[in-house]
N, CA, C and O of each residue as an XYZ file, in Angstrom:
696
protein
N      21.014    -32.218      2.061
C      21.422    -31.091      2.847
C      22.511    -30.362      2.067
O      23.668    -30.765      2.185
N      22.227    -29.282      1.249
C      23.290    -28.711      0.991
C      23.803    -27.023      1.654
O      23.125    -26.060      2.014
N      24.946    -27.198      1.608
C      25.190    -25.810      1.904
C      25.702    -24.958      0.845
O      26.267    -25.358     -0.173
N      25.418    -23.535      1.219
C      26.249    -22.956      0.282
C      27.466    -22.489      0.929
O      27.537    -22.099      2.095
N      28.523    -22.564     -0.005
C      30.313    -22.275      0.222
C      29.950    -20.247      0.616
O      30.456    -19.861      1.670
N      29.326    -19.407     -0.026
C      29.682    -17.995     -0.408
C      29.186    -17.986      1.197
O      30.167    -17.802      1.918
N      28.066    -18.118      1.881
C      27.488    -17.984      2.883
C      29.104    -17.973      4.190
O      29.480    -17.052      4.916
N      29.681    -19.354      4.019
C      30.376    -20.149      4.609
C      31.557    -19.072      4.791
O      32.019    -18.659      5.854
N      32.097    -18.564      2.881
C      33.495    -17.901      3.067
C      32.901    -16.186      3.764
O      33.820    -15.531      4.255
N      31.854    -15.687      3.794
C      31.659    -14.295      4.612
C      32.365    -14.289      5.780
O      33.240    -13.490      6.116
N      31.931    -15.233      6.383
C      32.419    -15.729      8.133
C      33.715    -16.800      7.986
O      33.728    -17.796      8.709
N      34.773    -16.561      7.048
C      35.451    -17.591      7.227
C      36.425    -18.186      8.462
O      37.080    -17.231      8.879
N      36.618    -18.884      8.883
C      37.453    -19.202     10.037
C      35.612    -19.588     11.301
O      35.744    -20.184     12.370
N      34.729    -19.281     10.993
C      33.951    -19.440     12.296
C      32.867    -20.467     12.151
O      32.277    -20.461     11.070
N      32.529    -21.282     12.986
C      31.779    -22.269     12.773
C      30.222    -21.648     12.442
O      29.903    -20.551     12.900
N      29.405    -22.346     11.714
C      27.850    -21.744     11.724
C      27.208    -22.988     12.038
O      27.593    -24.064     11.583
N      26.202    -22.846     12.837
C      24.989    -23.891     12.705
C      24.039    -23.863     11.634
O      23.481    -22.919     11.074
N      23.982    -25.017     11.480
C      23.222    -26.267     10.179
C      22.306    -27.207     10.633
O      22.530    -27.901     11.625
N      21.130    -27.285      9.872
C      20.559    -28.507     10.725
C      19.552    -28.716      9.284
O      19.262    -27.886      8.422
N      19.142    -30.239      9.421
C      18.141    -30.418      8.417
C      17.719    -31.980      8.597
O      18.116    -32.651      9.550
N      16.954    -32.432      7.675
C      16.830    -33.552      7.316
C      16.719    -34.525      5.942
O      15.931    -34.258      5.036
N      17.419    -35.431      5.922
C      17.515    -36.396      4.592
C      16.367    -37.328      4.289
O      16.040    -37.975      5.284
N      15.800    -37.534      3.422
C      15.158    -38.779      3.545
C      16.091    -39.925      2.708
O      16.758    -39.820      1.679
N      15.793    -41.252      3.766
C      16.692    -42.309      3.295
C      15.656    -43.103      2.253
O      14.464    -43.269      2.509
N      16.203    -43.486      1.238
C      16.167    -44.507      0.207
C      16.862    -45.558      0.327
O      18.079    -45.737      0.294
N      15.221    -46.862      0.599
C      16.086    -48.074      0.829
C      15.103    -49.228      0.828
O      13.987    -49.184      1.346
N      15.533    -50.073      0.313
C      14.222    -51.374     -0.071
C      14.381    -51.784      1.700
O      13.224    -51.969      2.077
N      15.043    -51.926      2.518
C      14.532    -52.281      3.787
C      13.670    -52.150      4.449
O      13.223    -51.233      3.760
N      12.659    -52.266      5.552
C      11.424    -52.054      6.294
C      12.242    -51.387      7.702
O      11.615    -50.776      8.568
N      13.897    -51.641      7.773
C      14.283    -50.524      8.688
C      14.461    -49.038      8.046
O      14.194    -48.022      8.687
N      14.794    -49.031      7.117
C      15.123    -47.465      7.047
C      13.864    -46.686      6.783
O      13.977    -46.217      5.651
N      12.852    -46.377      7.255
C      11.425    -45.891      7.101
C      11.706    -44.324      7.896
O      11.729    -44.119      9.109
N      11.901    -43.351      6.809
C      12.374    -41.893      8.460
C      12.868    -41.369      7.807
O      13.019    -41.643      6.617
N      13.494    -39.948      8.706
C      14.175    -39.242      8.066
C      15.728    -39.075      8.618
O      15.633    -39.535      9.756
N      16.660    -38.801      8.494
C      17.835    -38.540      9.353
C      18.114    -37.209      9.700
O      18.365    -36.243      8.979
N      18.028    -37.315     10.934
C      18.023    -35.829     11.404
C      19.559    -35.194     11.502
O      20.314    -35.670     12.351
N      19.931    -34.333     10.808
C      21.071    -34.028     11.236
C      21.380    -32.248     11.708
O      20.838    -31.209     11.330
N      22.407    -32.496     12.609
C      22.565    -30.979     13.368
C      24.062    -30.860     13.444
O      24.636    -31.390     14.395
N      24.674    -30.277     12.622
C      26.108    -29.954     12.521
C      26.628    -28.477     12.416
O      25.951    -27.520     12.041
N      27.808    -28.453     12.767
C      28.377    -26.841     12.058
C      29.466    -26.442     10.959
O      30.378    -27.268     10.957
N      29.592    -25.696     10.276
C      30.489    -25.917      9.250
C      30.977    -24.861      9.096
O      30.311    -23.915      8.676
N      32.097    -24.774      9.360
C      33.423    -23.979      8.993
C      34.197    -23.799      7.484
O      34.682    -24.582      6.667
N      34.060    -22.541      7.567
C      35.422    -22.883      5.846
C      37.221    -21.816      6.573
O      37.530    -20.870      7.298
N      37.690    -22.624      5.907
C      39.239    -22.700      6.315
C      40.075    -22.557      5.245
O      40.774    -23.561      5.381
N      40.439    -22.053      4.373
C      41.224    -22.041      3.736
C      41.295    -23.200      2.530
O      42.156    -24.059      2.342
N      40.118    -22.917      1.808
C      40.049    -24.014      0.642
C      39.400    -25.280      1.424
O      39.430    -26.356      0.827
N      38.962    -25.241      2.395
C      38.770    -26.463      2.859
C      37.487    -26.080      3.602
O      37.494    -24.951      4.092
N      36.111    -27.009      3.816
C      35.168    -26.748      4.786
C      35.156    -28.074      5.409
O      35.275    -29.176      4.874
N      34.928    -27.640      7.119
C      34.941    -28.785      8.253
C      33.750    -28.322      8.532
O      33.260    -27.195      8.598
N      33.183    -29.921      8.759
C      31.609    -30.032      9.448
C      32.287    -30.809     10.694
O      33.452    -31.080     10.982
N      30.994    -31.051     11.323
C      31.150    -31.810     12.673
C      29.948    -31.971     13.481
O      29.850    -30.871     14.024
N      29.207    -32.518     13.787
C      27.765    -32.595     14.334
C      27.484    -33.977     15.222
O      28.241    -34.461     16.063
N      26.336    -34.415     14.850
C      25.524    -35.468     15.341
C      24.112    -35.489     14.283
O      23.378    -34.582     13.888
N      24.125    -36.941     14.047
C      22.801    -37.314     13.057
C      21.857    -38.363     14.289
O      22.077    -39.034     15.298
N      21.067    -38.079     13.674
C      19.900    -39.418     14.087
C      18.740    -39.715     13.429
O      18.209    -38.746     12.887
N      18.050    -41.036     13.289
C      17.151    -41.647     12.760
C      16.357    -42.755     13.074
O      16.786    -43.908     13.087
N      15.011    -42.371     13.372
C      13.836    -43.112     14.149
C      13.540    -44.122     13.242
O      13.100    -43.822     12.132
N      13.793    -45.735     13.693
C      13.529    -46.942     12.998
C      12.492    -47.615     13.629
O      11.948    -47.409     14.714
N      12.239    -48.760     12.459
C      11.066    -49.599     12.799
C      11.842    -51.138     12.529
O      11.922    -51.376     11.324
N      12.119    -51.653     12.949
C      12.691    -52.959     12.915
C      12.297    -54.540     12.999
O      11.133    -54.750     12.656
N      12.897    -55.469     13.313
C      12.466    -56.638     13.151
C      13.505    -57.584     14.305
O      14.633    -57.920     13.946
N      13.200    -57.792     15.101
C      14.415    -58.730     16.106
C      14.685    -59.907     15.519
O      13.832    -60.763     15.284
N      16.106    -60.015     15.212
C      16.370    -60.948     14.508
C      16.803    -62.446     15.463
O      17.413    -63.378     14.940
N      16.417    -62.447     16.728
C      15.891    -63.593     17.445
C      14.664    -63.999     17.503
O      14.438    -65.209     17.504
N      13.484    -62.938     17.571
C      12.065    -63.249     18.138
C      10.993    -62.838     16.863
O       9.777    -62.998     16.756
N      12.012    -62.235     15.947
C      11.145    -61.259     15.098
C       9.980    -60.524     14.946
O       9.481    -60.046     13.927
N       9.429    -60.489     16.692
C       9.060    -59.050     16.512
C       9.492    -58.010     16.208
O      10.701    -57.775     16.192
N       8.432    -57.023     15.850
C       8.627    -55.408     15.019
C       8.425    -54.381     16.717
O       7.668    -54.536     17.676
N       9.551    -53.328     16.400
C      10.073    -53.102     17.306
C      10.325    -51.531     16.816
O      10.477    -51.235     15.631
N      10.346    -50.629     17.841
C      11.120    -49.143     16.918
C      12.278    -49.138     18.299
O      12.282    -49.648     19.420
N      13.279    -48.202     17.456
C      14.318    -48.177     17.775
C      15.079    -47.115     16.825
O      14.653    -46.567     15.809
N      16.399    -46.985     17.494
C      17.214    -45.543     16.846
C      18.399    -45.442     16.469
O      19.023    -46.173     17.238
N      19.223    -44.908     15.634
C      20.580    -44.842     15.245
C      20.899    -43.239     15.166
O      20.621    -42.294     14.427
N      21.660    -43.490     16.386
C      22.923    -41.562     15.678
C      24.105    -42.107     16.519
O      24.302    -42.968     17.377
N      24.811    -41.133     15.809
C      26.088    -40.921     15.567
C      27.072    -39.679     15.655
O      26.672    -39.053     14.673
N      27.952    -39.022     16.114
C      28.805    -37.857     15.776
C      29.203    -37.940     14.429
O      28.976    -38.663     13.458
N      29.637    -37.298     14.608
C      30.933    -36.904     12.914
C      31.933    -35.747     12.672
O      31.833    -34.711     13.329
N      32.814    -35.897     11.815
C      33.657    -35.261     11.460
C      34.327    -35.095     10.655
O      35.354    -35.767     10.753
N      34.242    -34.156      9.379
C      34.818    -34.047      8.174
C      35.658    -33.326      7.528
O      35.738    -32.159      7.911
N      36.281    -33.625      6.709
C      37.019    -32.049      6.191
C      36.221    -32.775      4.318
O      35.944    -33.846      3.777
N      36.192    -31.438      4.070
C      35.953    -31.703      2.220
C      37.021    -30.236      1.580
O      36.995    -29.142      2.143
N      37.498    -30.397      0.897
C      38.153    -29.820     -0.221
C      38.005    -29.349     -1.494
O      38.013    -29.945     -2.571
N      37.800    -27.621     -1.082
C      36.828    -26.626     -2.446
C      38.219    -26.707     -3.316
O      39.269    -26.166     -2.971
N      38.054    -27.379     -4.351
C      38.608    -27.171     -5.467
C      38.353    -26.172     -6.380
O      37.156    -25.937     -6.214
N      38.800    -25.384     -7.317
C      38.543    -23.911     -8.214
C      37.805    -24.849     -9.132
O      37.992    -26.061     -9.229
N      37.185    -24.320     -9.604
C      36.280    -24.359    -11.251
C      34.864    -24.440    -11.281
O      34.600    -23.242    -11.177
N      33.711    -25.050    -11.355
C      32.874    -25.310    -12.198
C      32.202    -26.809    -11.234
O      32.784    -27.892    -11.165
N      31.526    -26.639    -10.903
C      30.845    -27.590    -10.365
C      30.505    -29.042    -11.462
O      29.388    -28.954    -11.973
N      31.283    -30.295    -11.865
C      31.477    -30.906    -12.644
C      29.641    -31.313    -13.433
O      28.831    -30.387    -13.383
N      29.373    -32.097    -13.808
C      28.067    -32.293    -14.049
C      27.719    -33.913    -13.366
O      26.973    -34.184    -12.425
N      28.712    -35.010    -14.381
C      27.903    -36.409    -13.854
C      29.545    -37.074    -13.333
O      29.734    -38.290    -13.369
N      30.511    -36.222    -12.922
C      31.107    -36.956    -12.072
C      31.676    -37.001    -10.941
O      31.532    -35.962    -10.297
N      32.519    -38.139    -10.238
C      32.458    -38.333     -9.018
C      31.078    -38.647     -8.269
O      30.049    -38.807     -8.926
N      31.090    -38.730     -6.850
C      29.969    -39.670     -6.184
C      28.780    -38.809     -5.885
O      28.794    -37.645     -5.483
N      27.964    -39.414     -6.092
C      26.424    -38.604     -6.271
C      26.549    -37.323     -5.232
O      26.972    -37.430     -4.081
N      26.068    -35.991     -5.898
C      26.172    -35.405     -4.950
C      27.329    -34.009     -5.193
O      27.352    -32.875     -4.715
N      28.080    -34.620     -6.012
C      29.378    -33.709     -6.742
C      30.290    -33.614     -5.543
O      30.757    -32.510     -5.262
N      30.589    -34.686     -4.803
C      32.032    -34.706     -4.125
C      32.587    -35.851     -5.009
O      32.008    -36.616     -5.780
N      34.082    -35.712     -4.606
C      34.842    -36.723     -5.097
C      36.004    -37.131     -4.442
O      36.618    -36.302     -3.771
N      36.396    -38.267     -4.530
C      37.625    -38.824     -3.380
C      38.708    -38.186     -4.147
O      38.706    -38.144     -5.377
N      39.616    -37.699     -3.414
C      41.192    -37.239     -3.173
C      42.349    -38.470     -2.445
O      42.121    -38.968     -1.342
N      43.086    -38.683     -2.944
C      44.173    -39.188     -2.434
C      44.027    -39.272     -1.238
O      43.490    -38.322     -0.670
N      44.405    -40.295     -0.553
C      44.256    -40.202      0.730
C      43.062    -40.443      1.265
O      43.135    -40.343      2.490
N      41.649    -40.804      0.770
C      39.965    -41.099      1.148
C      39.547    -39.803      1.760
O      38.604    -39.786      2.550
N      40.325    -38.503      1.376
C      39.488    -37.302      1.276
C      39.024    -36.948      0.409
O      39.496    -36.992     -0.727
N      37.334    -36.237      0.941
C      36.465    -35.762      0.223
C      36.881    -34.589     -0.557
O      37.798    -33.880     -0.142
N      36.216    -34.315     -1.757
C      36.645    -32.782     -2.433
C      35.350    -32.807     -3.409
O      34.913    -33.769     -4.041
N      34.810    -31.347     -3.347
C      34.242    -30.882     -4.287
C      34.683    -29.627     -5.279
O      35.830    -29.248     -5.517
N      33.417    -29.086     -5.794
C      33.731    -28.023     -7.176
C      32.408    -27.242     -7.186
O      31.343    -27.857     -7.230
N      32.450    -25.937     -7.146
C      31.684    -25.180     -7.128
C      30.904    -24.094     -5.853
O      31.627    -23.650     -4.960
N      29.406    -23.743     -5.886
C      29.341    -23.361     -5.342
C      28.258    -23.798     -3.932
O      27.587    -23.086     -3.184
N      28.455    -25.228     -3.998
C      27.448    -25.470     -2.910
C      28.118    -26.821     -2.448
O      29.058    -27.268     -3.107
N      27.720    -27.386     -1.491
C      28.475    -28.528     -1.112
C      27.267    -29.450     -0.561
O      26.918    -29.297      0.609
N      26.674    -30.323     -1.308
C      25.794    -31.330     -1.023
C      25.908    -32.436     -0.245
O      26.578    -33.341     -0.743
N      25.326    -32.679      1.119
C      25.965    -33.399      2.093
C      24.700    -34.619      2.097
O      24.736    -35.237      3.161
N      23.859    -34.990      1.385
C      23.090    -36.021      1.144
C      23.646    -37.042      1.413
O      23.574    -37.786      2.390
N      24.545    -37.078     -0.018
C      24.727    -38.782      0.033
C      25.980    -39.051      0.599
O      26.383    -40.202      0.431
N      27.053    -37.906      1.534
C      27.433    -38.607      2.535
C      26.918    -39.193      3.721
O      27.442    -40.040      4.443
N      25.582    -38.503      3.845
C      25.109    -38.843      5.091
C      24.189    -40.299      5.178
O      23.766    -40.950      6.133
N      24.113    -40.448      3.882
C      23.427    -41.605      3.440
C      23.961    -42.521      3.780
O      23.388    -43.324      4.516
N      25.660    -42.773      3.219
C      26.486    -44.000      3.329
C      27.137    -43.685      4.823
O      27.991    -44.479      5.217
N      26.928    -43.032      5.319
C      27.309    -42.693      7.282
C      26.158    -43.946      8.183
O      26.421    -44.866      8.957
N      24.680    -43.353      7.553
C      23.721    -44.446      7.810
C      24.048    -45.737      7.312
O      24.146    -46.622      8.162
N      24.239    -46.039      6.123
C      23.829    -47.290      5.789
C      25.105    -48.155      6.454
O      24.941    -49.287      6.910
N      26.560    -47.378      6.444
C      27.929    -47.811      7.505
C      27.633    -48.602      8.966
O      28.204    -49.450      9.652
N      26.371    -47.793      9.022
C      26.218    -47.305     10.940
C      25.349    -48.594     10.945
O      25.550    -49.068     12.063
N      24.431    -49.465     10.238
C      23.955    -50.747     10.323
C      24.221    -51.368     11.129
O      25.401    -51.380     11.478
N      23.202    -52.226     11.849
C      24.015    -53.362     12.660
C      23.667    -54.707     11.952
O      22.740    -54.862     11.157
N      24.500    -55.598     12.339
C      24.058    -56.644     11.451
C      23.124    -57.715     11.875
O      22.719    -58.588     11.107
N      22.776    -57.613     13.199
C      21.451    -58.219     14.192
C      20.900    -56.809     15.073
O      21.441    -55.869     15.657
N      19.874    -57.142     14.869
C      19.095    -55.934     15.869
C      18.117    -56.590     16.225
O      17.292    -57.113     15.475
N      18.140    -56.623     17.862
C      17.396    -57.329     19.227
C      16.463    -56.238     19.431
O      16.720    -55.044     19.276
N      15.253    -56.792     19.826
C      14.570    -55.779     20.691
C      14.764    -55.560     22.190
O      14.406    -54.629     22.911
N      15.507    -56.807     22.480
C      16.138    -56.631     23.900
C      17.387    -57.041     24.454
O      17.277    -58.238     24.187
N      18.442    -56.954     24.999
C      19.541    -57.677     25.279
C      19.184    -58.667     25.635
O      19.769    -59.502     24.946
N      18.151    -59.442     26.757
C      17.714    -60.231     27.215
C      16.924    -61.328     26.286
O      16.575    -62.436     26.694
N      16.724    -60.868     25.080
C      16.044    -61.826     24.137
C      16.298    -63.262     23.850
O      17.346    -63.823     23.532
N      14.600    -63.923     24.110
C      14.902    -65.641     24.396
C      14.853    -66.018     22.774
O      15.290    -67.130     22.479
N      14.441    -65.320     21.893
C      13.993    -66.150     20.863
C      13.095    -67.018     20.606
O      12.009    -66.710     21.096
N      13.102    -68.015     20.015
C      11.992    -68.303     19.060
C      12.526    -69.730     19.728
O      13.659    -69.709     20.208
N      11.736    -71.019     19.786
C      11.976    -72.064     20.362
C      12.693    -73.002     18.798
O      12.188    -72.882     17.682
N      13.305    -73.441     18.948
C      13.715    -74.317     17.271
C      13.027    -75.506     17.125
O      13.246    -76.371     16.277
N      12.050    -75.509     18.132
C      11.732    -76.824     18.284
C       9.988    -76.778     17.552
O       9.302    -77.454     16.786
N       9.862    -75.336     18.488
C       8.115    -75.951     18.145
C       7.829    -74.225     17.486
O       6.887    -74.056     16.712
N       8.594    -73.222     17.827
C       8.505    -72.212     17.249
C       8.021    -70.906     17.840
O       7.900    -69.863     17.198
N       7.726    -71.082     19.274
C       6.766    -70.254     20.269
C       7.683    -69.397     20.749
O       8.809    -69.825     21.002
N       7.341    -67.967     20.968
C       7.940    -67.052     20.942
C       8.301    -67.323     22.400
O       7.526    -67.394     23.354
N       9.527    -67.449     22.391
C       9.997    -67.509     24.208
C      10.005    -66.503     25.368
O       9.904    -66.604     26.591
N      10.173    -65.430     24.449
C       9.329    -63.930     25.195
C       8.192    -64.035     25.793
O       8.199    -63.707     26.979
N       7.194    -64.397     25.340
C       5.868    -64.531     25.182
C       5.229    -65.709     26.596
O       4.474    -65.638     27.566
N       6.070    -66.684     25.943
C       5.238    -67.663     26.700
C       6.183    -68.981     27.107
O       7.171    -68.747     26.410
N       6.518    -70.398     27.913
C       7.211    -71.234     27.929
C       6.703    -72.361     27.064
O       5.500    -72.547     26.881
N       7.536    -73.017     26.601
C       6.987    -74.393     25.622
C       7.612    -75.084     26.560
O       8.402    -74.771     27.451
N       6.858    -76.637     26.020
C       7.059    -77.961     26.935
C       7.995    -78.643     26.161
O       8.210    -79.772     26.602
N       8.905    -78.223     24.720
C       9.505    -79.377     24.021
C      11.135    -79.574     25.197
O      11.738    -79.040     26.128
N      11.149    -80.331     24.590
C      12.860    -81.123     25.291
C      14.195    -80.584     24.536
O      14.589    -80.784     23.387
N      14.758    -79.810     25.629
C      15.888    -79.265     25.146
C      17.425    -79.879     25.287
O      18.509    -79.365     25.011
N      17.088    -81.176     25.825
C      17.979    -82.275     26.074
C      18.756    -82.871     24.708
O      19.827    -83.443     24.910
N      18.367    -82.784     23.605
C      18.959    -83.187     22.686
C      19.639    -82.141     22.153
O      19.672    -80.913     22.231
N      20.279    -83.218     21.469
C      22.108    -82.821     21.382
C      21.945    -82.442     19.810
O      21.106    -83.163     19.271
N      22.429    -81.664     19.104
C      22.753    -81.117     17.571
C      24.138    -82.242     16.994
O      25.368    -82.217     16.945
N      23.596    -82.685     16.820
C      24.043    -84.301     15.132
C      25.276    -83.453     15.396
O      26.017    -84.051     16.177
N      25.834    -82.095     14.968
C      27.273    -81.903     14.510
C      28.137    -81.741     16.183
O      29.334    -81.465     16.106
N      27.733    -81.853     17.143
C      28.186    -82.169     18.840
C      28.133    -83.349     19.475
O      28.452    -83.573     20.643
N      27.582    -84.351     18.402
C      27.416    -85.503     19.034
C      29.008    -86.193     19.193
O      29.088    -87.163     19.947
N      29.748    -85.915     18.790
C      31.060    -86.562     18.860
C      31.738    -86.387     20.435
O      32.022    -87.244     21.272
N      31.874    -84.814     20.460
C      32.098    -84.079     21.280
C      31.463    -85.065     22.355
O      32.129    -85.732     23.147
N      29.892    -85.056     22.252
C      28.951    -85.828     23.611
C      29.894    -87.105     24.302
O      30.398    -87.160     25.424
N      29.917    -87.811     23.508
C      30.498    -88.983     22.888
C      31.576    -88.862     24.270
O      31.367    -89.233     25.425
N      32.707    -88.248     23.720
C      33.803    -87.503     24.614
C      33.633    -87.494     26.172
O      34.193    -88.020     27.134
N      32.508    -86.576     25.934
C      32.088    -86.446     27.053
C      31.782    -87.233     28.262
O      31.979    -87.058     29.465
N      31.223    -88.176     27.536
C      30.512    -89.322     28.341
C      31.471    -90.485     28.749
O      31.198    -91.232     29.688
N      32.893    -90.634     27.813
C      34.158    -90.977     27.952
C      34.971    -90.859     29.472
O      35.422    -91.554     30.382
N      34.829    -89.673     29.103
C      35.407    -89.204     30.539
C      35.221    -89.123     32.486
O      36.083    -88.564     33.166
């Protein structure tokens, strides 16, 4: 998603609507899509502020039951980036031709402001590190392996895990 700055400084001081989509790059079987994003962007005085909402239609894996599942990620946002004078650099700073400033502000150079691969690492941030297909999810039995969603198994859930047996022990003490 890039914008251009000249567009931006005509109307300076006023927000414009923006909208587009990224495609994500990613060896995962969740990130399969595009990220939709709908923001507005202001330029201010050497400086352009975005601010929007992204989203992106997934295909997933429940990491209790491991069924495949679709499901969704968005998010708001809010940025400032920093037009620096000169020459749009060639191969440095972070893909994309922004670059960190003091302070973990963004800054670029030139005449367009490429919002890709922030929006990239916004997604890949926004991860969860288990994704259920349901809050309610029984999982997978440890015993015999039958999807507990699905159906009930007959194994015995009475036994105790070797590293609680002490604890049991205790228990039975008392």
């Amino acid at each position: 998603m890039i914008l251009s700055i000249r567009d931006l400084q005509k109307d300076e001081g006023r927000y414009l609507p923006f909208s587009g989509a990224i495609a994500l790059d990613s060896d995962a079987d969740r990130a399969r899509g595009l990220l939709k994003v709908n923001l507005q962007a202001a330029y201010v005085s050497t400086r352009v502020l975005v601010k929007g909402k992204w989203r992106v239609d997934l295909q997933g894996e429940c990491s209790r039951c491991l069924d495949k599942f679709n499901y969704y990620l968005e998010d708001s946002f809010r940025e400032e980036f920093t037009h620096l004078p000169g020459p749009a650099p060639e191969a440095e700073g972070l893909a994309g031709g922004l670059e960190l400033e003091k302070g973990e502000r963004y800054a670029f150079r030139g005449e367009t402001l490429d919002l890709s691969e922030y929006f990239r690492q916004l997604f890949f941030m926004s991860q969860p590190l288990k994704i259920l297909c349901r809050e309610d999810c029984q999982g997978l039995c440890p015993l015999c392996g039958v999807n507990r969603n699905r159906e009930q198994c007959n194994c015995r859930q009475d036994e105790i895990d070797p590293r609680w047996a002490a604890l049991e022990k205790m228990k039975k003490q008392l």
